[in-house]
N, C-alpha and C positions, 0 to 999 in steps of 0.2 A: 915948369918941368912936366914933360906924358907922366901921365899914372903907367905903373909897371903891371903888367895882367900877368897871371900864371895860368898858362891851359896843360890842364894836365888829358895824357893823350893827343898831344898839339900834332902828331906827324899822321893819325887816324884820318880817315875819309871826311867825320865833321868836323873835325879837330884844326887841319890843316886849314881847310875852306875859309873856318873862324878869324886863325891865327891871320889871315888873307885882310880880312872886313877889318879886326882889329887894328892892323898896320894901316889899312886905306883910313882909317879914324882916326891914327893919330896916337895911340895908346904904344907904348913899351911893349914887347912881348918876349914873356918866357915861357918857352914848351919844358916842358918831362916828359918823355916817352920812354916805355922798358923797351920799344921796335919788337916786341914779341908777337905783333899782328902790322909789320908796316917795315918800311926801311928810309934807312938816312940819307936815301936821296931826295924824298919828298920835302927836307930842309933845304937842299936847293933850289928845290923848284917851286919853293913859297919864296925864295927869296930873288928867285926869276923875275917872278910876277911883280913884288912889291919894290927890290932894288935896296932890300933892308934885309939882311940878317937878325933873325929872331935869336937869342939867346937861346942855351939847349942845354939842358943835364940830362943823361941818359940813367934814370935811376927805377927799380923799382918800389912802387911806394908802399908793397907789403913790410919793407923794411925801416921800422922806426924809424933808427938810429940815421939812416939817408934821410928821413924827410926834415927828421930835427936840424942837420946839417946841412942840404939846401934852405930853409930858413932865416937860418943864422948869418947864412952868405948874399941876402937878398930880401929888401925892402919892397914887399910887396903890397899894392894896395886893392887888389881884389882875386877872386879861383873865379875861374870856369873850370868843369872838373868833366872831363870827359872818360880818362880814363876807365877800362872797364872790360871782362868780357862780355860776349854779347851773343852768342849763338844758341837760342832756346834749344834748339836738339843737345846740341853738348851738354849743355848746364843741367839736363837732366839725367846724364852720367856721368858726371861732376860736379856735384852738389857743393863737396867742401871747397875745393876749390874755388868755384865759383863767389861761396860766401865768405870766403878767407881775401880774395884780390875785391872783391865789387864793396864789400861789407869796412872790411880791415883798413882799407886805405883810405877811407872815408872819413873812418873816425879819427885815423890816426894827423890826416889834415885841418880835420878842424879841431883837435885839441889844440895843433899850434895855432890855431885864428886865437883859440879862447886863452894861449897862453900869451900869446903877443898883442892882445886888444887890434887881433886884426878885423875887417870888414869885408862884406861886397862877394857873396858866394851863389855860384849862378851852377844847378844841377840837371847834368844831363839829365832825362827823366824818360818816359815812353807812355805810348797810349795803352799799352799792355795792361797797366794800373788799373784801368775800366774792367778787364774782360771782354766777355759778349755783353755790350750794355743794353739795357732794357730797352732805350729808346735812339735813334738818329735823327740827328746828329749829336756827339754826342758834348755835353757841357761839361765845364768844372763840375758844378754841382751833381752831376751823375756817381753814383755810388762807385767806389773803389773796391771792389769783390774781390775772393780767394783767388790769388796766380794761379793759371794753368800751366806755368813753369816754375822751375827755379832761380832763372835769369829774370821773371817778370815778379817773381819775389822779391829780389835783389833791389828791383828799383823800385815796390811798396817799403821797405824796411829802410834803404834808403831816404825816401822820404821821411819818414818817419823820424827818424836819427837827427836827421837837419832841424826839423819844425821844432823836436827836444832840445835842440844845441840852439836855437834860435830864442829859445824861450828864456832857457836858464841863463844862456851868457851874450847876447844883447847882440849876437849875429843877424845881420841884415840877408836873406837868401829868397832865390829865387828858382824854383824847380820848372824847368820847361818839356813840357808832354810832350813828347815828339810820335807825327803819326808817320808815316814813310819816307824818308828820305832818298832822294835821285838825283840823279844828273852830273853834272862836270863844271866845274870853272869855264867861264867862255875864252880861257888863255887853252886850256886843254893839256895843261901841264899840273894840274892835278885832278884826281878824280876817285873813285870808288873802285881798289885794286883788292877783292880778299885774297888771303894765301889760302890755298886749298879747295875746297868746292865753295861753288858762293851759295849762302844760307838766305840768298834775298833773289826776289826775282828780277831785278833789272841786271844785274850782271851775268845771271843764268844767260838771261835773255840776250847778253851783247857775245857770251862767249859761245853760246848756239851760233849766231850768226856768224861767228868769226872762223866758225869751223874747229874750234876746241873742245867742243863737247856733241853728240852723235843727235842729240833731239833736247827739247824741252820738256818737263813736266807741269804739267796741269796737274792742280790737286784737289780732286771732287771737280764732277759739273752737276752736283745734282745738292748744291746749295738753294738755299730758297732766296734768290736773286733773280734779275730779271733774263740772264743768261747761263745760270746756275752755277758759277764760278765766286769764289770768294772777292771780295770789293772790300777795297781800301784807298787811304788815302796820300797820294805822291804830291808830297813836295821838294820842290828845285833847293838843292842843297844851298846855293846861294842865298837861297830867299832861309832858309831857317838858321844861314850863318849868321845873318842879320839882325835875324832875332832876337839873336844872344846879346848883341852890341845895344840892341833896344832897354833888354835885361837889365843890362852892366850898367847903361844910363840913369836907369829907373833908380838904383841902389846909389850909385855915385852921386847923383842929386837930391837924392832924399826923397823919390818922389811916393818910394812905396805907401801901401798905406796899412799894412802890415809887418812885422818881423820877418815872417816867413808869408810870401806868394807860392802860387803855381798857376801857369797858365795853357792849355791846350796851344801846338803849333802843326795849324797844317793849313788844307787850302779849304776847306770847307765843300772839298767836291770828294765823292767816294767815287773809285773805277774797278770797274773788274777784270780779273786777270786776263780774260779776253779780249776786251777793250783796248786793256795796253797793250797785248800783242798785239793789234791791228793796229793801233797808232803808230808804235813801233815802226811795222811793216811798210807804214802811210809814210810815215815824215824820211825813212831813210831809202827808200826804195830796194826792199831787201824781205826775201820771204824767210817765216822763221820754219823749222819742221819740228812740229809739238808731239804731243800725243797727251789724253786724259789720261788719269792715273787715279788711284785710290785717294782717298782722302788724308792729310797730313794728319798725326794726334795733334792736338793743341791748337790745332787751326782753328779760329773764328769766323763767322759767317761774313760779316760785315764792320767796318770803322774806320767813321770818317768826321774830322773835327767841325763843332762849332766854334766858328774863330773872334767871336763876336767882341768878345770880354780882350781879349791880345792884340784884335783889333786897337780897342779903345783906349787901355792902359798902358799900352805899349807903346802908339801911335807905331804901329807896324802891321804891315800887311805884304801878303806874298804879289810879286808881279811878275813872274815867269811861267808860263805856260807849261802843261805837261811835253806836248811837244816837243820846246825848248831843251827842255833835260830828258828828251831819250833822242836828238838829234846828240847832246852834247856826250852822252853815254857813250852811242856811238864812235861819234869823233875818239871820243878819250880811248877807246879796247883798241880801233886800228890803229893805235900809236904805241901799244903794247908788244914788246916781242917776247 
């Protein structure tokens, strides 16, 4: 019998991609999505790709009393937990909010692991946890300093909550640091669609080009970089789907060597925001029209993973070029109407 996986957030940009890896591996898959940032066509269109319909409740999971009754209707043997909001500018005018959906539904998923003697919990996570870290690249072992958000609070307290539930009631989890995520499925039937302005730079960047939006913004050039632009680190959404599957392995075989892990997921190369516009520019033959701009608050100078340790425990590693995932960015917004 597949193990049955629950992604919660399954119709989400990495959510979807996952539910994608999970099916090509062989695993059962149930999404929960509230489509409060996505729509229920992306169910189709993972089902395009794989030729599997994934199971789907459309619940949200601020609400108890839904999550205790999916539960009760479904034999699950592991979370990927994606669900979440996720836009630092917002979260910082919607605090509660933010800690009622990211906070609330967290706990209220794993009391039922702790009340069903369930297992196997794999948490979205971010490189936010760090801050501006001391040193590059940067490691597990780098200090987790105060959020310069509320949304990167979210995913310290987060943590925290799990390692506690790991501790007390003998959940096996795994929190994966996520540093930029990009690109497209190479079916180009899924990819990174936000509703409303996109709060990341690669979609700014495909709907500039697409003639959607009137220029780009650059935020600060007068970072202490080598082109004075803030530098991070992009990974091909496929390759961090993947990761999670490496995750779910790690916990389903026993292989952890703790209760609770965390592992840094990116490529271990930092780019700066100029860089990737000229990549951009390069791999799709297509000029963007930018202009500098003031500095964002909460921006960071630089971060970018050491993958060394994810590398090795994981036995996973990224194989998609930057390139690769802003040709597939691309692809994906001209498919958009």
């Amino acid at each position: 019998m597949a193990k049955q996986i629950l992604v919660t957030g399954g119709l989400g940009f990495i959510g979807s991609h996952t539910v994608v890896e999970l099916q090509n591996a062989g695993f059962d898959v149930v999404v929960i999505d509230d489509l409060s940032n996505t729509t229920i066509k992306v169910l189709d269109q993972i089902t395009e790709i794989t030729g599997t319909k994934p199971a789907f409740e459309q619940i949200d999971l601020r609400i108890k009393a839904d999550v205790k009754t999916f539960f009760d209707k479904y034999q699950i043997d592991g979370i990927i937990h994606f669900a979440a909001f996720k836009a630092v500018g917002e979260s910082m005018h919607k605090p509660l909010d933010y800690y009622e959906n990211n906070l609330g539904a967290l706990v209220y998923l794993l009391q039922e692991m702790r009340d069903r003697k369930l297992d196997n919990f794999i948490f979205s996570s971010s490189c936010t946890v760090y801050g501006q870290a001391d040193e590059l690249p940067i490691t597990e072992k780098a200090p987790v300093k105060k959020a310069e958000s509320v949304y990167g609070n979210t995913k310290q307290i987060g943590e925290e909550i799990i390692e506690d539930a790991s501790k007390a009631h003998g959940i096996n989890a795994i929190a994966l640091r996520y540093f930029n995520p990009v690109g497209a499925h190479e079916s180009v039937k899924i990819g990174e669609l936000p509703l409303g302005v996109p709060q990341n730079l690669i979609p700014f960047i495909t709907q500039t080009a697409a003639g959607m939006r009137a220029e780009l913004s650059v935020f600060g050039d007068d970072y202490d970089t080598p082109d004075g632009t803030a530098v991070r680190d992009y990974i091909h959404v496929v390759d961090l789907a993947k990761a999670h599957i490496a995750a779910l392995n790690r916990l389903i075989e026993k292989n952890n060597k703790e209760a609770y892990e965390f592992f840094n997921v990116g490529t271990g190369t930092g780019s700066s925001v100029l860089e990737v516009i000229n990549a951009f520019e390069s791999a799709n033959g297509v000029k963007l029209n930018y202009k500098i701009v003031d500095r964002r608050a909460g921006d960071i100078t630089a971060a970018y993973a050491d993958t060394t340790i994810a590398n090795k425990e994981l036995n996973w590693k990224t194989e998609l070029s930057l390139e690769t995932a802003l040709k597939s960015a691309w692809e994906w917004q001209k498919k958009q109407k």
